[in-house]
C-alpha positions as protocol buffer text, in pm:
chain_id: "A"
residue {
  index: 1
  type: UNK
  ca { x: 1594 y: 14810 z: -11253 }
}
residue {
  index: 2
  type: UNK
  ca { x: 1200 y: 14745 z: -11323 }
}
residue {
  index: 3
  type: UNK
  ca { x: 1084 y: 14785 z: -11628 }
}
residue {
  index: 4
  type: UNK
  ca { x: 736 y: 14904 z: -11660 }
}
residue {
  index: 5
  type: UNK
  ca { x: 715 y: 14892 z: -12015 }
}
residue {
  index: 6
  type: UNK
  ca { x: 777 y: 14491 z: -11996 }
}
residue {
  index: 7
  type: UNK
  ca { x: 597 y: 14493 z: -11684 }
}
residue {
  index: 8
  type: UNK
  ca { x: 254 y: 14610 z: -11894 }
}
residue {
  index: 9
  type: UNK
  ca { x: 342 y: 14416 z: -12221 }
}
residue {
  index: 10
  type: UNK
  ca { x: 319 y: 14098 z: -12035 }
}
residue {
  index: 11
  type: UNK
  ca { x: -24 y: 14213 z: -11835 }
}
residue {
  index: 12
  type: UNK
  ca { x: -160 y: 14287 z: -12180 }
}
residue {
  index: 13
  type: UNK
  ca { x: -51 y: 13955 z: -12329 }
}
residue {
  index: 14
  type: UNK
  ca { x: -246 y: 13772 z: -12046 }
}
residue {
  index: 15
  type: UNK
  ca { x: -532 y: 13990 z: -12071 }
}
residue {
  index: 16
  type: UNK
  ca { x: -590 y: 13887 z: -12469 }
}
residue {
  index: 17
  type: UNK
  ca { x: -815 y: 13589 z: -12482 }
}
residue {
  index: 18
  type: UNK
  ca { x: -944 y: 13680 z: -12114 }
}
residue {
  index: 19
  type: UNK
  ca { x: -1099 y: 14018 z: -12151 }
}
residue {
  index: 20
  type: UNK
  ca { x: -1304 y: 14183 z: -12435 }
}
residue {
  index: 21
  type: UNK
  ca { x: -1114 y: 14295 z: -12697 }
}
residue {
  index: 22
  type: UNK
  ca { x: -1186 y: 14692 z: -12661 }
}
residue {
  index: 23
  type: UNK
  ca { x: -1071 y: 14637 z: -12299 }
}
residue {
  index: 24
  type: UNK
  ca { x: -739 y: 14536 z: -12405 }
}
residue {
  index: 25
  type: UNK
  ca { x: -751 y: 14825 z: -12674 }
}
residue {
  index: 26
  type: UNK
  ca { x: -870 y: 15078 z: -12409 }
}
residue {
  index: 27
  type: UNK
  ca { x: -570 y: 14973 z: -12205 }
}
residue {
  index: 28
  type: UNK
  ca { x: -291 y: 14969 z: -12442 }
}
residue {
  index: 29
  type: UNK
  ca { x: -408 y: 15303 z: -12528 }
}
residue {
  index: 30
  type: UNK
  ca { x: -382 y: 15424 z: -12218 }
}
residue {
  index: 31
  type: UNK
  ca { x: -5 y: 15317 z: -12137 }
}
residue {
  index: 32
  type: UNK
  ca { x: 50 y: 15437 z: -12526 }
}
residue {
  index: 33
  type: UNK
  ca { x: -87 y: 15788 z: -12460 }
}
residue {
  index: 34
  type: UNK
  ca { x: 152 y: 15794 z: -12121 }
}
residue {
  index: 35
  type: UNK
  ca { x: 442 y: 15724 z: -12347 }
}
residue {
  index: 36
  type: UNK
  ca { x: 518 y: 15372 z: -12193 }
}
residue {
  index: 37
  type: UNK
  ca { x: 399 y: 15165 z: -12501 }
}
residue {
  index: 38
  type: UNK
  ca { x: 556 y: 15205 z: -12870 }
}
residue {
  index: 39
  type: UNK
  ca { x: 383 y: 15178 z: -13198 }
}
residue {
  index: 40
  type: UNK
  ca { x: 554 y: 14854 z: -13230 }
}
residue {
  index: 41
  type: UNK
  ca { x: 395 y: 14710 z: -12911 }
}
residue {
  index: 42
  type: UNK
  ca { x: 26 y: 14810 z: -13039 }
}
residue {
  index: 43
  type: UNK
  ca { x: 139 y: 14626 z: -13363 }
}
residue {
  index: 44
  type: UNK
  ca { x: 226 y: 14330 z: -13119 }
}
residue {
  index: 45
  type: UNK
  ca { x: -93 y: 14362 z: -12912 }
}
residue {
  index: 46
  type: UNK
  ca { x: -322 y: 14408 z: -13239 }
}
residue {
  index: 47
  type: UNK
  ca { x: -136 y: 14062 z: -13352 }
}
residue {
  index: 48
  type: UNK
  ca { x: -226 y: 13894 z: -13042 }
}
residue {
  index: 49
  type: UNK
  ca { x: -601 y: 14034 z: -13102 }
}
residue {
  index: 50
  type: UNK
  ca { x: -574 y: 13886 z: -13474 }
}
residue {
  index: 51
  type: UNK
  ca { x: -434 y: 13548 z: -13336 }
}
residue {
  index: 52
  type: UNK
  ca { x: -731 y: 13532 z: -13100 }
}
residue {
  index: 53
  type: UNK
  ca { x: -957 y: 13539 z: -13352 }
}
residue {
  index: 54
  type: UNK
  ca { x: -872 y: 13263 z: -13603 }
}
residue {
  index: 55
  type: UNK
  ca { x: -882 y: 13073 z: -13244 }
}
residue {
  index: 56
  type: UNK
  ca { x: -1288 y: 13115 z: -13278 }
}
residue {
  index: 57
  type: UNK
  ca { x: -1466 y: 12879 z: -13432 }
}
residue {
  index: 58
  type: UNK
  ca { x: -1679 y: 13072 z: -13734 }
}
residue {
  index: 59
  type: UNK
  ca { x: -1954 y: 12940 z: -13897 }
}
residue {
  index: 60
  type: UNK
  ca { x: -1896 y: 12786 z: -14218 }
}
residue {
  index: 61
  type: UNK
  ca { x: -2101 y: 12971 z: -14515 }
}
residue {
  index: 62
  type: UNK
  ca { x: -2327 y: 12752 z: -14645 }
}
residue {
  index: 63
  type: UNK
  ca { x: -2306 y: 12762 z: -15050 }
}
residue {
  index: 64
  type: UNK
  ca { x: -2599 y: 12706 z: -15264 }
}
residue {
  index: 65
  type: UNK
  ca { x: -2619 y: 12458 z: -15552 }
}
residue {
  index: 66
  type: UNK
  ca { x: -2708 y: 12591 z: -15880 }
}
residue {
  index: 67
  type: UNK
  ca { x: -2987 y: 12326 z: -16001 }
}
residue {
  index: 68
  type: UNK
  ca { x: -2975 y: 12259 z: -16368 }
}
C-alpha cells in the first residue's frame, strides 16, 4: 500500500539543502495542515534545517585586543 506520508518525508528531506529554507517550511506546513505530517516529522524537518546550517561556513568574529 503507498504511503504518502513517507512518500512526502523523503521529498522534504531532498528538498533541505536544495531549496530556501521557508520553501521547505511552507511545504511541510502544508502536508501538516492536511493531516499527513506529525509534530514529530516537523521536529525531524526543523533538524534537517538546523543540520544545514552548521554546514555553512560563518564568518569568524574577529576579537579585539585590549592594548595595555
Amino acid at each position: 500500500m503507498f504511503d504518502l506520508r513517507s512518500f512526502v518525508m523523503r521529498g522534504i528531506r531532498n528538498m533541505v539543502g536544495k531549496e530556501p529554507e521557508y520553501k521547505v517550511i511552507q511545504y511541510s506546513a502544508g502536508w501538516f495542515d492536511k493531516g499527513v505530517l506529525t509534530e514529530e516529522d516537523l521536529t525531524e524537518i526543523s533538524t534537517l534545517l538546523g543540520a544545514e546550517e552548521t554546514l555553512e561556513e560563518t564568518p569568524e568574529e574577529e576579537t579585539e585586543e585590549v592594548m595595555e
